[in-house]
Each structure stands twice: as structure tokens, then as C-alpha cells.
N, C-alpha and C positions, 0 to 999 in steps of 0.2 A: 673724811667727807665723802658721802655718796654722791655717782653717777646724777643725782635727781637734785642736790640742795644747792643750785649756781644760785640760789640769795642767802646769802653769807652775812656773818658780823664785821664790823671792824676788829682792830686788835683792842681800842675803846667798850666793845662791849655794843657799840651802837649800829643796831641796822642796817646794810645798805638796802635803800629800799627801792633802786630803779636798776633792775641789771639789761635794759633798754639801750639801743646808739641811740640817743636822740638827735644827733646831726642826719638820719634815716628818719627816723619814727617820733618825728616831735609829739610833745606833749596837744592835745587838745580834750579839753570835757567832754565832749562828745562827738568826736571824733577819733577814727584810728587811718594815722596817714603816714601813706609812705612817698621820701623825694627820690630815691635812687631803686632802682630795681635791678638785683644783681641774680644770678645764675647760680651762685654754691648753695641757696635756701629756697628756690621756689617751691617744693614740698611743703615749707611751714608757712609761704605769706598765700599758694596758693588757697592753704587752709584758712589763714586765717582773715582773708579776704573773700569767702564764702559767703554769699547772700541765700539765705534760705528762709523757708516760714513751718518748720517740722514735716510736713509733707514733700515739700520737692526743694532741692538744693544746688546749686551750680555752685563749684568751685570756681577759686580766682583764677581762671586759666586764661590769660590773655583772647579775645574776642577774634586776632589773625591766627590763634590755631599752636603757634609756636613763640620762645620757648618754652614746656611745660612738663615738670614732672613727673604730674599725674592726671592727666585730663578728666574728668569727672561731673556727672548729671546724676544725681539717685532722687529715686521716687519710693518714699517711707512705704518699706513692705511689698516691693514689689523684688521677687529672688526666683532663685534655681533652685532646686533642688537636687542631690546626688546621694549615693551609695557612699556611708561610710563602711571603707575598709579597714577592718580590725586584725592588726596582727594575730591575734587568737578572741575569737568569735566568744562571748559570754552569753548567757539567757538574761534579758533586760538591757543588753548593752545599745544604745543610739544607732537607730538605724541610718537615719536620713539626713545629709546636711543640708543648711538652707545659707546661701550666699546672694548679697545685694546683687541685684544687676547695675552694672553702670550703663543708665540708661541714653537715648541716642543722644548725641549734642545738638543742642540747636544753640548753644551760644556761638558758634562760628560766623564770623563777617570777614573776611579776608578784604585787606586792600591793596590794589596796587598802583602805581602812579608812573607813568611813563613805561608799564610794566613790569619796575620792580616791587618784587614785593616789600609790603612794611613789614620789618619781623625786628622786634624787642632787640633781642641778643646780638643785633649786628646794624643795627641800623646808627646813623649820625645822630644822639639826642642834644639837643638842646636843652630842653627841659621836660621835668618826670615829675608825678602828682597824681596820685592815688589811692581814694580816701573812703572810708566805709563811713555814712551817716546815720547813726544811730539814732535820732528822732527823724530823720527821713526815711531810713529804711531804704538807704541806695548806695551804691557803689558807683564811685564816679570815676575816671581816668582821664587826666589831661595831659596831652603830651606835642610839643612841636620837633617837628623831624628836619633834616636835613637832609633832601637826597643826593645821590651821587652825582646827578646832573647840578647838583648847587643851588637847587625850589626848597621854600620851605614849606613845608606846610601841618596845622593843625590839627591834633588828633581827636576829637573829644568822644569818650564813649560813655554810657553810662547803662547798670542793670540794676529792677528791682524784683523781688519774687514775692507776688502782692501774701499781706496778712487778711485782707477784706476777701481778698478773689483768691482760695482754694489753690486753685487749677493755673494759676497766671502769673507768663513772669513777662517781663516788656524789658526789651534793650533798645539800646539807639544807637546811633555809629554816624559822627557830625566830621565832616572833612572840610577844612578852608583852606584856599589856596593864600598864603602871607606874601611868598612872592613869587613870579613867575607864573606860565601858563602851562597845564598838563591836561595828559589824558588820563581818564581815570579809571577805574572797575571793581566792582566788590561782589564777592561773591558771597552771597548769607545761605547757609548750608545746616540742613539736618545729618548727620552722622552719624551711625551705629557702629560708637566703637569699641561692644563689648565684641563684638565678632570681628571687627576690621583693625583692631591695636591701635594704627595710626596712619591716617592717610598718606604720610610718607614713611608706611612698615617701620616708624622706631619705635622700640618697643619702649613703656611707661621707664623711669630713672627710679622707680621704687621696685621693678622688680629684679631677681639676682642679688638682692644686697642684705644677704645669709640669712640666716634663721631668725625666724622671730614668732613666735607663735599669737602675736596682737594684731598680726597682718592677715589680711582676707585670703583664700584660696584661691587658685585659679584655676581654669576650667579646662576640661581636655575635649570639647564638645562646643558642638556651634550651640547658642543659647536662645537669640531673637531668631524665630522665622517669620520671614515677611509674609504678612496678611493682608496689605491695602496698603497703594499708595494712591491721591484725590488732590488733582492743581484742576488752578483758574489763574487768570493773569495776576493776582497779588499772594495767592494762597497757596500753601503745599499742607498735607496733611499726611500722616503713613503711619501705618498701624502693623504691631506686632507680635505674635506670645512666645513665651518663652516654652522651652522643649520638654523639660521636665514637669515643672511645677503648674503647666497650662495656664500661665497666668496671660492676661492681655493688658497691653499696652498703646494707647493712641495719643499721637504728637501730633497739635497743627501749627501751623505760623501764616501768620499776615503780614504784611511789608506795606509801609506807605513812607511814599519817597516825597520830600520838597527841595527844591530846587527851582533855578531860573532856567540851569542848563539842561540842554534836551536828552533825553534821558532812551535809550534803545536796553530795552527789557530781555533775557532772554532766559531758556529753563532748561534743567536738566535734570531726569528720575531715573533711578536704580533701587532695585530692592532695600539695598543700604544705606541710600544718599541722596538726596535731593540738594539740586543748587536754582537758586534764585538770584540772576548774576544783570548789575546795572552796568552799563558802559556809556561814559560822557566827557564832556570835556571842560574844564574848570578853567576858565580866566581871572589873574590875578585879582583876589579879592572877594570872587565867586564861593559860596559852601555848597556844601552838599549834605543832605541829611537824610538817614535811613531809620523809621522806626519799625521795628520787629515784635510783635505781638505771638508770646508761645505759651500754647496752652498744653497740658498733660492731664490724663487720666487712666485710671488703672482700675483693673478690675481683676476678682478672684475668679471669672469666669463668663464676666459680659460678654458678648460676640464683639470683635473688633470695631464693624460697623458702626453698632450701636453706639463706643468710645468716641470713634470719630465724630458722631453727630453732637456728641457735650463737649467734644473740642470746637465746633463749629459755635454749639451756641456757645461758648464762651469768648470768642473772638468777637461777634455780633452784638453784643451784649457791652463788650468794650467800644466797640465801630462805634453806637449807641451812646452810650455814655459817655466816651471822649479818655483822653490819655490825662488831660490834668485832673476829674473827677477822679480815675485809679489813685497818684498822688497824693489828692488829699483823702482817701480812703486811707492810703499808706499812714500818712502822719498821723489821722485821728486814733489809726487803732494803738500806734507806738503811743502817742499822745495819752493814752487812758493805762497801756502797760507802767509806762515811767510815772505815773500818776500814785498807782500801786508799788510799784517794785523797786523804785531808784533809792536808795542808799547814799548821802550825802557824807563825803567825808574830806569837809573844808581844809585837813591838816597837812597834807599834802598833794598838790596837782598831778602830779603821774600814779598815783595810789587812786584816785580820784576816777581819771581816765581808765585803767584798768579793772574797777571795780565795773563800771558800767561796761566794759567789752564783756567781762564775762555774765554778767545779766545778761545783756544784748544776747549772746550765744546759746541765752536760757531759752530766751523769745523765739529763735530762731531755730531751735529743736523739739519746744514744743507749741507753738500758737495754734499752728493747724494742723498737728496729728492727729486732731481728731478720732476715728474711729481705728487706729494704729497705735503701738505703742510707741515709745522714745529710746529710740537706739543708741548705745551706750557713745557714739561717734555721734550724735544729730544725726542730719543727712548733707555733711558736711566731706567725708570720707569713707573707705570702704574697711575701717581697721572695725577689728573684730566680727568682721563678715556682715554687717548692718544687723548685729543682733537685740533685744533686751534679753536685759540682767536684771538684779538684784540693784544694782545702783542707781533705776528710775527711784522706787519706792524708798529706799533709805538717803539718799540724797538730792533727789528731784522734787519729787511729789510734796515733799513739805515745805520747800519755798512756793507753790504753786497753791498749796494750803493757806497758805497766809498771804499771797498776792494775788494772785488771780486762781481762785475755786474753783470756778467751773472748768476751768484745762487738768485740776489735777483730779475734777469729777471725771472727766473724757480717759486720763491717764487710768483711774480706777475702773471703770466701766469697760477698758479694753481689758484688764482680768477676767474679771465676771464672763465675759466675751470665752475665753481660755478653757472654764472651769470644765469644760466636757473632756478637752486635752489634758487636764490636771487629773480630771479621777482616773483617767485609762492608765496615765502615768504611774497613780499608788497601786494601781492593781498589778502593774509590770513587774512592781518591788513588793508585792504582796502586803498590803497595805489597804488599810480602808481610808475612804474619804477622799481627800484630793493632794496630788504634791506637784505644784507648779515648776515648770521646765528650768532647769539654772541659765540655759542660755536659748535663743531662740526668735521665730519670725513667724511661723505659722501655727504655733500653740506646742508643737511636738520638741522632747528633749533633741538638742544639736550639738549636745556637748561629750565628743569620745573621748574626755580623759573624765571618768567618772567620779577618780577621787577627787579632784578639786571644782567637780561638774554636779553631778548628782547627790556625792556626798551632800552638799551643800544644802540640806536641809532647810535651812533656816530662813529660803527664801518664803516659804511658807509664811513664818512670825515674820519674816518683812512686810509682806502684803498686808498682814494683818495689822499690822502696824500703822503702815501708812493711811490705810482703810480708816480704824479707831481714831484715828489723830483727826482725818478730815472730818469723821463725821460727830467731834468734840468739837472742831471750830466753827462747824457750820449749822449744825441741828439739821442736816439732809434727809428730813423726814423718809423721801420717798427711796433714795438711796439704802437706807437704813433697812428696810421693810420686806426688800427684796433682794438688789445684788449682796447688798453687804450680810446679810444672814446666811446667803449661804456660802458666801465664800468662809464666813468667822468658821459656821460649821463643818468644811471639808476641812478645812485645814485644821482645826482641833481634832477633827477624828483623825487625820492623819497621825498625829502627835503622843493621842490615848493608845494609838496601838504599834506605834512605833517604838516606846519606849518600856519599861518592865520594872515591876515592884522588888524591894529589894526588903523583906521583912527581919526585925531585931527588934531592938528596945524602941526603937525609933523607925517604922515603916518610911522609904524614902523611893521617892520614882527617877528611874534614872535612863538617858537614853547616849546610845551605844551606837559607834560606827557612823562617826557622822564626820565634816568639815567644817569648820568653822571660817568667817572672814578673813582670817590668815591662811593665805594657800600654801603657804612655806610648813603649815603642817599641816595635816592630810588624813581622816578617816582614827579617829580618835575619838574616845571612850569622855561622856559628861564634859563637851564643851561649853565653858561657862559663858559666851556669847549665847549659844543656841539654846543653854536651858532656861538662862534668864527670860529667852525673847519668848520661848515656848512655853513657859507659865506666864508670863500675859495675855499670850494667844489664847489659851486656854480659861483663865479668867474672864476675859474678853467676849467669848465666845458665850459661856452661861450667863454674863450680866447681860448683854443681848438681847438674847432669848426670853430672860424674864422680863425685861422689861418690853417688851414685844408681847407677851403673856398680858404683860400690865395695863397698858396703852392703847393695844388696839390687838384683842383675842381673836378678831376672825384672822387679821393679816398672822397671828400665830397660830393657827386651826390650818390653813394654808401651808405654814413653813413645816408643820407635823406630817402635815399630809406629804408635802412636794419633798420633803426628805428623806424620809418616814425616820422622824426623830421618835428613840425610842423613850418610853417612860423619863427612865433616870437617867439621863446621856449628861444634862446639862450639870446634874448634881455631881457625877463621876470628873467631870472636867473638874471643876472647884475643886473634889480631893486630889486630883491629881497635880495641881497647880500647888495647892498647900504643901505637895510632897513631894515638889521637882528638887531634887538634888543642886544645892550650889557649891560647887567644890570650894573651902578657905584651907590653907595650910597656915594652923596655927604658929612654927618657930619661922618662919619668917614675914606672917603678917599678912598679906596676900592673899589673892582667889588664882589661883592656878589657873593658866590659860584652858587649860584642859587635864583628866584626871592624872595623866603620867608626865605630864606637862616637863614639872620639877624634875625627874629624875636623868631630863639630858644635862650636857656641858654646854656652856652657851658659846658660840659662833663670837670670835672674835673680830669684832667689827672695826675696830683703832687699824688691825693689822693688813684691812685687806683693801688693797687699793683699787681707787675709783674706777680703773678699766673691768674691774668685777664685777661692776654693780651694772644692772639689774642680777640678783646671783641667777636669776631665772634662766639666763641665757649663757651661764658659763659653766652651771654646775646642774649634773642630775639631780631628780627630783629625792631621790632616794638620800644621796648625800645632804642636800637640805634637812630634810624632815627629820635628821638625828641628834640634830641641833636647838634650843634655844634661839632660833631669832626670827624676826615677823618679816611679813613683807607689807605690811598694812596693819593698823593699830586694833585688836579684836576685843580682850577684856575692855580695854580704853573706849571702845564706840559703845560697848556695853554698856558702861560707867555713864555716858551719856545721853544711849536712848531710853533707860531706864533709872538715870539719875535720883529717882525718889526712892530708890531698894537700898542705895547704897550710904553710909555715912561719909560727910567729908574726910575724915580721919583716912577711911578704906579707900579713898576716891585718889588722897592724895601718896597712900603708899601705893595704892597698885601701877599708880602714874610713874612713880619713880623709880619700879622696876622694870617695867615695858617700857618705858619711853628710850630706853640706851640701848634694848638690844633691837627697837624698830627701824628695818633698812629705810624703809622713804619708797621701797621700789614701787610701790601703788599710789600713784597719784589720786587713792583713796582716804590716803593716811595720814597727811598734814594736815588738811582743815579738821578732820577730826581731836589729833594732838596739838592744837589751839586751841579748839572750845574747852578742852580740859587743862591744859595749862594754866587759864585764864583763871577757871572755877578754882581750882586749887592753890593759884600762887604766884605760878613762874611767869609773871607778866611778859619778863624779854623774849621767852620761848615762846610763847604765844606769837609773838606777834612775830617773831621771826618765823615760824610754823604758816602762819597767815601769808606773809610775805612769800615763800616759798609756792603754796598752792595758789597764790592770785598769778602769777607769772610761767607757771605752766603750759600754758600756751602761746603766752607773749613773746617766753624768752626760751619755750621749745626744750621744757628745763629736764620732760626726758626723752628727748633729741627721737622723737615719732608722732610728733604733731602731723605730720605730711602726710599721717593716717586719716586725720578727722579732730576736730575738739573732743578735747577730755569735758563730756557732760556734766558728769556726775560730781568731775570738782569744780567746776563754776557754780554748780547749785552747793556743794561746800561753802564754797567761799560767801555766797547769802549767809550761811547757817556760821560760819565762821562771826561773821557782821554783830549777826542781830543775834542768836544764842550764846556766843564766845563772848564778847563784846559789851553787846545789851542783853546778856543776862537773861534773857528771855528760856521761858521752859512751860510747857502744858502738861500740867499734872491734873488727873482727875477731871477733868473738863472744867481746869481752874486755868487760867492764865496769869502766869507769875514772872516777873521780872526783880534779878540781883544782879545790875550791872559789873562789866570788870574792863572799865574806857584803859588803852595803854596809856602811860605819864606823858605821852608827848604829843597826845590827841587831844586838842580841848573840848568838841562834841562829835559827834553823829549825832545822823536824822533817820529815823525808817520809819514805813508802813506797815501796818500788817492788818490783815482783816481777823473779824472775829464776831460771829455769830450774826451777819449783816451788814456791820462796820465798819469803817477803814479809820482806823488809830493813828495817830502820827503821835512819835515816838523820841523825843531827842532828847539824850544823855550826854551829859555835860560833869566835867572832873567832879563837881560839888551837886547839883541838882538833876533832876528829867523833870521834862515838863512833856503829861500826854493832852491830848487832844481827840475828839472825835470828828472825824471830819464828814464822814459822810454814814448814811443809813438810819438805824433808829438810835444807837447810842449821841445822833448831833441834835438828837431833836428831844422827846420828852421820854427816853426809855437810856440813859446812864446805863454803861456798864462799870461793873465792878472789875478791876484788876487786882491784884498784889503784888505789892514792893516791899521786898525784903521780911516778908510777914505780915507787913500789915494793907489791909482792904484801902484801896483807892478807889473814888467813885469818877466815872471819867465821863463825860459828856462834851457840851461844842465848846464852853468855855475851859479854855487851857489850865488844869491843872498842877502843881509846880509842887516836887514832894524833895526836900531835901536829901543828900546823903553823905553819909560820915566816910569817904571816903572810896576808893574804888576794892574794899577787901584786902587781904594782907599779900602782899609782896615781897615774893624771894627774889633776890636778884642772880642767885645761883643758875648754874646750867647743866644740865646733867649730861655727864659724857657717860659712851660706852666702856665696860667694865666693872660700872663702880655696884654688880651683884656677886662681883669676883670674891670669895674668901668666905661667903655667907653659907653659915651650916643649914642643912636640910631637918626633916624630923626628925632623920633615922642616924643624925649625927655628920653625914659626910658635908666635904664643903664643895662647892659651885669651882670649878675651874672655867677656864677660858680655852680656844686655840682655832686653828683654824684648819680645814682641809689638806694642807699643805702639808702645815704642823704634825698632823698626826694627831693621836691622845694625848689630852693633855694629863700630867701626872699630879701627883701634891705627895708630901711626905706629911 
């Protein structure tokens, strides 16, 4: 068992499906709450008690400052920039890295009472209560203290970081005295503690704690320079840029105090810090309340000033409208997300609760990134430097596709945004057309390990992918007409001249030196992930164009023009798609991960114990890569993003030889080996698969949540749901549904939109019954879906289609090994062993 799979079976065969204390973290639907707050895990609750809305993020860092493991404020897209140093310097190698800033803190309120301070980790609690509200969109804290002088008193705090208001997060900080009389004081401070570590110099509990290369960098250079600091008696405002990347930065805050007791105001400003500090005195019974209004804005080159001034009208604008109109701004817009995106799944209560955290965390990574991309952490934490990847478009973007469009129109639209950084990119690697960054923040490649950075090709047919899908489910005319032509077009020309003809009895297009989704191998000849995805691209790209030709010739007179598309480009794509090379090895049944795939020994995984796993971090890359084994599922994602190429037959062998040598170490790779399990058979493994990436961050399952949420498998675990589950698949800009419910689920419910629509969706052991609930399929425009082959016609009245069953059912599990003994072409047979081992031998 790997390092990653703490949701385990019984010795029965049955699920555990909660690896949750619930004496800590009881069960609520929509809620995530915690009663005890301990010191060994603040890394993972302060992540996972992060309130954000895709642009700006506060971690759960207690509001007095201490204890906390990694203090944390980021603002989507707002970094440094530095010099990568290359042990030996290449032509085309990444110049520049680009790292989050952790931006100033303004959740800080310090309290003190008789002038002790209130601090978590040492203080008398009485009671503890801590809870994220998912249709509220707040985080609440309720806590009564006991201090040393023998006063109790009440803590109540609460943070929202509005989805309505951009720029807006509002905290509050509520003090009653329960018994006895005190003096009081709280300090609400903005902080800058990328430059200042920690105002009492400790350094973060995430750094020093050894290698890890999914952890952000840290800087050998001051990063904010102070540019404006702006008080009035309620307001502090201070404005920043950072040194490299001249980005700017402006923070303001407003403070309004109620109380009875009188209240002696006083201020304090520093380059670095600003304090807003009350001093009073509370008689038994007396409250005190602080609300704190903070606004944030950023820019790739405003002058600070100007920032300051949309900090100011965003305060004003709140002053205006009031703190309970923000509120229900908050609710209505979760109100209309869960309306789209919630996932009902009646059969269990903590399965239930989990699925909606990680929705929730979807919402909260992307509602309002707006004109930014979605970092593969939200902006939740600083792991993986607050970059986008590859896993917005392959596993983001298509729950956004089918719940809420127009964020995954924003998500696509910030490509298009890119494509000027993308063709510089292919001309770097000499290369026509465009090759988008593998990792990154300001458009430019940031990735210095190139074989499993740049290799990576196939982020290209990802985009393209994602693109094609949204603009199947939507009919995005205006989309269509212009971002989306030409990004199909850079990235296809990329494709046509990255790859080479291989002429015989059978001409075949074949491309060479590439990476594939598995990083565990590296820079390898016809991988069949990236050739499959690049003859779509490629198809993709001419059906396009012609129908762009067809529908409206000036907006393609234009696309000739602004590209200077030549004559036959689009017809060349089409033969080259016809003749993309898909590697099958006929004696054992199989598409080779890649063309020499076959001829390593596979990685004996039975033998290598769980302190190994991630192997990433215990084994050089070199020793990996001479092996047979994954670190994330690659033909298998294949199998499913292009599921209409493949036969079940092919779907279900290639599943049962990848799936035993796949480590788990990519928390990219169980929702995927779910939705395939499910399609093919292996119900248990499905859903044990499923089990595993829903609790990845709940249960911290590979122990670096303290980084930030795993994005990309929260939006799995959607696709897990409704593809894996309900069967759901978009072929041809058809929408098709062959459910595969687990035996001990009686239904699910989902939404998904489709061409206007919003569908409701519920699968049940024996029937689904769809519905149109809103747009023109509820009114006099039915759409048509398909179930299991046959055309359904769906409109407002609930249609109810029987079915024979949930597909066939292995109850089998497949362990590693079982490719051991299995002859190749060329006669030899497959051994097993492990590093350790040595060669393995056979007689």
C-alpha cells in the first residue's frame, strides 16, 4: 500500500469510507467543523479552513497571529520573479522563475485582556468551534477562554472573502466579558510578512522540513518595497511593488467599532505594518465588536496610488451598502453555484459532506479569477509556487463546462490572453505556431526540469481540448470565431511540425521526445497519451476552420488574414491526424504507454514499502525512468478523454495492465482510475479509487495539504461523480449518458448544463430520470440526450428511461505483479524487482 491510499478496504472487501476523527470533525452537509484545535496538523486545517474566492485567499491562520504553521494572504497572480540557475546553461532552457507572493496580512486582530495575550496553543479553553459554511461562504470561530486571572470570556470571530465584491474580504472580532471585569485591547494590523517572516522572527513550520520539490521557493531578496502608506481615524491603506516583477500591490482596511464601552483609538505606521489598536474596558456582560473591512488590488503596472484609490472606493461602496447586503450577496452567488454544481449523494452522510468541500474548494479557486488563471494550489497556499498547469484544462475547466460556463469561458479566455507567450515559446524550441508554458504565472515557461516540464507537450491538446469541449456544450458563437481559432490553430501548427512522417506500406505520423502525464517517465518516442490528444487537436483544428469557412466567411477572411493561414494548412492537419501513429502491441493486447515503453522490467511495487512512496522523493529520476511504473494514470486518462477511439475490450485490457504498476503518487490519478474502473467493470475499485481522491485533502492522504488544496482533484472527484458514476461522456457534440451507480448507492442527483440548459440528472440502481430545469430545453426547445444508445428527448417534464442494470461487474481487484510472467513480441517475459533488488533475472 502506498504512501497516498489511507482509504483502504476491509478484510470483507468493503470500503472504509470515512478515514475522518469525527469526535474533531463531525459529520455536517454543509458544513466543515472542527471542536478541538491541536498543534501537530495546523499545516492541513490551516488549509483547509482557507476562505477564498479565486482571486485573493486567506488562510485559516488564527486572527491573534499565533499558533500557525504557515501564515498566508495570496493574491491570484500577483509574484516575483528570479533568475533561474541552471547547473549547466542550455539554449531554450527557462530563464525566469515566477513565485507567489505571500501578500501583507491584514487578517490579524490580536487580543489582549488584562494584558495577557489570547493565544490558541496556551491558553485555558473551555470550548472550541470552528466551522467553514459552504452556502454562507464564511468561516466562523467560536471560542470561550479562561484566563489566568479566573475571567471568562467569549471569543467570536468570523471571515468572508466576498464572491460578489472581487477585491473584498470583511472579518469581525466579537469579545464578551461571561464573567468578571477587564481591561481590554486589540490590535488589527496589516503585516508584510513576505519580508518580515514573523513578527516574533519564527520562522514558517513548513520551512526546513527537507526536500520536496511541490514546495514553493524562497527568496534570497527583499520582494515588497513600500510605496504609500494613507490613515484617517478608521482607515489604514499601504501600497506596495514587488522588486523584480514590478508588479503593484494596494491593501486598505476600515474598522468600525460597537460597543457601550468607551473606547481610546490609537495608530501606528511603518513601511511594513500598520496597527489600528482599541483600548477599553469591559464590564461583566459588556461585548465588544470589531468589524474590519479589507480590500486588495493588483496590478501588472498601475501606479500604487491609483490601487489605493479602488481600495478606497471599494470600502465606500461597502460603507454604502452595509455589511449585511455584502452577506447576502455572499449567499445568493453560492446560492446559484450549488444550484448548478451540488452533487447529491443520499447514501452516505460523510461521503455527502466531502463531496461538497471539495466543490466548495472548486468555487473558491475559481469564482473570481477572473482575468487570472487557476493555480494548481487555488490561492489557498504557496505549493507549487502559485503556478497553472496542465490540470486547470484536463480537470478543472470541464466541471466549469458543465456547471457554471462562463468561469470556464474566463479560465479559457485567460489562454488566448497567453498565446503571444506561447508562440515565442515554439520558436524557442524551433517550432511553428504556439506551445504553451507547462508551468507558469506570467505567460513565460518557469519550469527548469524540462524533461518532465517542457517535454510535456501535450499541454497544447489539453487546451485544445478543454476549448473543443466548452465550445460543444455551449455553442459559444463569439468565442469560437476568434480566441478559440486561434489558439486550435497555434497549437495544431505546433503539432504538424513537431512531429515527422514515417513512409512504408502504410505512411504513419509519428512524434518524438516528448513527456507524457506520467512523469515517472520522461522524454520518450510516440507517447500514446499525447498522440491520441494530438490527432484531435489536429482534427479539431480543420473542422474549425471549415466550418468557420461555412457559417460566417468574412469572420474566416479575417482568421486567413490575422494568421496568414496558408492554402492547404487545414487539409494537411486532417492527413496528419489520419496518420498519427497509435502505438498497440499485438502479444500482449495493449497500447504501450509509449514506444519502448514495453521493453523495461516493471518496478516492483508489493515489495516496496510505504516510507518510499512518493518514489519522487526517495529515488533519482534516472532510476525511476528505467522502470515500468506510473506515477499518475496516462494511457488510462487517454482511454477516457478520448473514450470513443478506443473499444471496450482495449479499454478493459489496457486498465488491467496499468492499473497495478500505478503508484497513486499524483493525486491526479485515482479520480481518473475510477471513472475507468467503473466503465470497464471493477465497481469495488472504482469506488474505492473515488474514496481515495474525495479525502485527499480531508484526510491529508499525501501528508502536504499544508501546501494549499489539491485543485485539480476536487474537480476529479466532479468528473469522478458524474462521468465515472453517471456515465456521462460528450462525443461529437452529442451528450451521452451509460451509467455505472456503485451496488450500495441507491441514487445520485447532478446538474450539468448543456447548450443553455441546466439538466437534472438522477441515477438510480434501475432507472434515471432527466429533467430540464432551466433555459430553453424547460420550455418549448427539448433537448435531445442519449442513454446507452438510444435518443432521449428531455424537456421540463421529468423523463424516466429504465435500465438493465449498472453494466457488468467484476468483483476482482487487481494487485501489482499480476504483468509478471507475460512474454513480450520478441518472446522475452516481463520480470519484476525493485532498486534494491537489483536485475531482475528469469531462466
Amino acid at each position: 500500500m502506498t504512501a497516498a491510499n489511507h482509504v483502504t478496504a476491509h478484510a470483507d472487501g468493503a470500503p472504509r469510507t470515512d478515514p475522518m476523527d469525527r469526535t474533531r470533525f463531525p459529520i455536517d452537509p454543509w458544513r466543515l467543523v472542527e471542536t478541538a484545535c491541536r498543534s501537530e496538523d495546523l499545516g492541513h486545517t490551516e488549509t483547509l479552513f482557507a476562505v477564498a474566492n479565486g482571486y485573493l485567499g486567506l488562510r485559516g491562520n488564527p486572527e491573534e497571529g499565533r499558533e500557525a504553521h504557515t501564515h498566508g494572504t495570496f493574491v491570484n497572480g500577483v509574484h516575483e520573479t528570479w533568475r533561474i540557475k541552471h547547473a549547466e546553461e542550455a539554449y531554450g532552457f527557462a530563464k525566469v522563475g515566477q513565485t507567489i507572493v505571500n501578500a501583507p496580512d491584514a487578517k490579524l486582530m490580536k487580543l489582549y485582556v488584562d494584558d495577557e495575550p489570547f493565544i490558541l496553543a496556551t491558553a485555558d479553553i473551555e470550548s472550541y468551534e470552528r466551522s467553514l459554511d459552504m452556502r454562507a461562504g464564511t468561516l466562523t470561530r467560536d471560542v470561550v477562554w479562561r484566563t489566568p486571572a479566573g475571567k471568562r470570556v467569549r471569543v467570536h470571530s468570523e471571515r468572508l472573502v466576498s464572491f460578489a465584491e472581487r477585491h473584498l474580504a470583511l472579518l469581525s472580532l466579537e469579545v464578551q466579558m461571561l464573567s468578571g471585569d477587564a481591561a481590554l485591547t486589540v490590535s488589527s494590523q496589516i503585516l508584510n510578512r513576505q519580508d518580515g517572516s514573523d513578527e516574533y522572527a519564527v520562522d514558517s513550520k513548513s520551512l526546513g522540513a527537507g526536500f520536496d520539490p511541490r514546495k514553493a521557493a524562497t527568496f534570497g531578496h527583499r520582494v515588497l518595497q513600500s510605496q504609500a502608506q494613507e490613515t484617517t481615524d478608521r482607515r489604514l491603506a499601504m501600497g506596495w511593488r514587488t522588486t523584480n516583477s514590478r508588479m503593484t500591490l494596494g491593501v486598505g482596511v476600515e474598522h468600525q467599532v460597537t460597543t457601550d464601552a468607551e473606547v481610546r483609538p490609537s495608530q501606528v505606521v511603518t513601511e511594513d505594518q500598520a496597527k489600528q489598536v482599541y483600548a477599553f474596558r469591559l464590564q461583566e456582560g459588556q461585548s465588544f465588536r470589531l468589524d474590519k473591512w479589507v480590500s486588495y488590488h493588483s496590478s501588472t503596472g498601475v501606479p500604487v496610488p491609483e490601487l489605493l484609490d479602488r481600495c478606497h472606493r471599494t470600502l465606500d461602496r461597502l460603507a454604502s451598502e452595509g455589511v449585511a447586503a455584502a452577506h447576502a450577496a455572499q449567499a445568493d452567488w453560492l446560492a446559484d453555484f450549488w444550484a448548478n454544481a451540488d452533487v447529491e449523494v443520499p447514501a452516505d452522510p460523510a461521503i455527502q459532506q466531502a463531496v461538497r468541500y471539495a466543490l466548495f474548494s472548486l468555487a473558491q479557486a475559481t469564482g473570481r479569477a477572473d482575468r487570472e488563471g487557476i493555480p494548481a494550489k487555488g490561492v489557498t497556499g504557496s505549493g507549487y509556487e502559485g503556478h497553472y498547469f496542465w490540470d486547470t484544462e484536463a480537470y478543472v475547466v470541464p466541471f466549469l463546462t458543465y456547471t457554471m460556463p462562463h468561469l470556464a469561458r474566463n479560465a479559457l479566455h485567460f489562454r488566448s490572453r497567453l498565446l503571444p507567450k506561447a508562440r515565442e515559446r515554439a520558436a524557442d524550441l524551433a517550432l511553428e505556431g504556439a506551445l504553451f508554458p507547462w508551468r507558469t504565472i506570467n505567460g513565460e515557461e518557469a519550469s527548469a526540469y524540462y524533461a518532465a516540464g517542457t517535454a510535456q507537450y501535450h499541454i497544447d491538446a489539453d487546451v485544445a481540448y478543454a476549448l473543443t469541449k466548452y465550445l460543444d456544450a455551449t455553442g459559444d458563437e463569439h468565442l469560437a470565431r476568434r480566441d478559440a481559432v486561434d489558439i486550435l490553430v497555434g497549437t495544431a501548427r505546433m503539432w504538424a511540425d513537431l512531429g515527422f512522417w514515417r513512409h512504408g506500406d502504410e505512411p504513419s505520423f509519428h512524434i518524438h521526445s516528448v513527456t507524457g502525464p506520467d512523469e515517472y517517465t520522461a522524454v520518450v518516442n510516440n507517447n500514446l497519451f499525447t498522440n491520441v490528444m494530438a490527432r484531435y487537436n489536429l482534427e479539431r483544428a480543420a473542422s474549425a476552420l471549415a466550418r468557420l469557412a461555412e457559417e460566417d466567411p468574412q469572420a474566416h477572411s479575417e482568421a486567413v488574414e490575422r494568421l496568414d493561414l496558408r492554402e492547404d494548412e487545414a487539409q494537411t492537419w486532417e492527413r496528419l491526424a489520419a496518420a498519427v501513429h497509435i502505438p498497440y502491441d499485438e502479444a500482449l493486447g495493449i497500447h504501450p504507454q509509449d514506444e519502448h515503453f514495453l521493453d523495461r522490467e516493471i518496478w516492483d511495487l508489493a515489495a516496496t514499502p510505504p516510507e518510499k512512496h512518493p518514489l519522487l522523493l526517495h529515488y533519482h529520476p534516472l532510476v525511476i525512468y528505467r522502470y515500468q511504473v506510473l506515477k499518475q494514470a496516462d494511457v488510462v486518462l487517454a482511454l477516457f478523454l478520448q473514450g470513443d477511439r478506443f473499444t471496450l475490450e482495449q479499454k478493459r485490457a489496457n486498465f488491467e495492465y496499468y492499473d497495478p504498476i500505478t503508484t497513486g503518487d499524483s493525486t491526479l490519478s485515482a479520480v481518473v482510475q475510477s471513472i475507468m474502473a467503473a466503465e470497464v467493470g471493477y465497481h469495488r475499485m472504482a469506488l474505492d479509487y473515488f474514496l481515495r481522491a474525495l479525502y485527499v485533502d480531508l484526510a491529508d492522504a499525501h501528508s502536504n495539504t499544508e501546501d494549499g488544496m489539491h485543485i485539480a482533484n476536487s474537480g476529479g472527484v466532479w468528473s469522478a461523480l458524474v462521468s465515472g458514476f453517471g456515465g456521462m461522456r460528450a462525443v461529437a457534440g452529442q451528450l451521452t449518458f451509460d451509467p455505472r451507480l456503485p451496488e450500495d448507492w441507491d441514487e445520485i442527483t447532478f446538474r450539468v448544463q448543456w447548450r443553455g440548459s441546466r439538466l437534472r440528472i438522477r441515477v438510480a440502481q434501475e432507472s434515471m430520470e432527466l429533467t430540464a430545469e432551466t433555459g430553453p430545453a424547460s420550455g418549448a426547445e427539448p433537448v435531445t440526450l442519449i442513454v446507452r444508445g438510444e435518443p432521449v428527448s428531455v424537456g421540463p417534464e421529468t423523463t424516466t428511461v429504465a435500465l438493465d442494470g449498472q453494466g457488468e461487474r467484476l468483483d476482482a481487484v487487481l494487485s501489482p505483479g499480476c504483468q509478471v510472467g507475460r512474454a513480450r513480441a520478441d518472446g522475452t517475459v516481463i520480470t519484476a524487482s525493485t532498486p534494491e533488488e537489483g536485475a531482475a533475472t528469469t531462466t
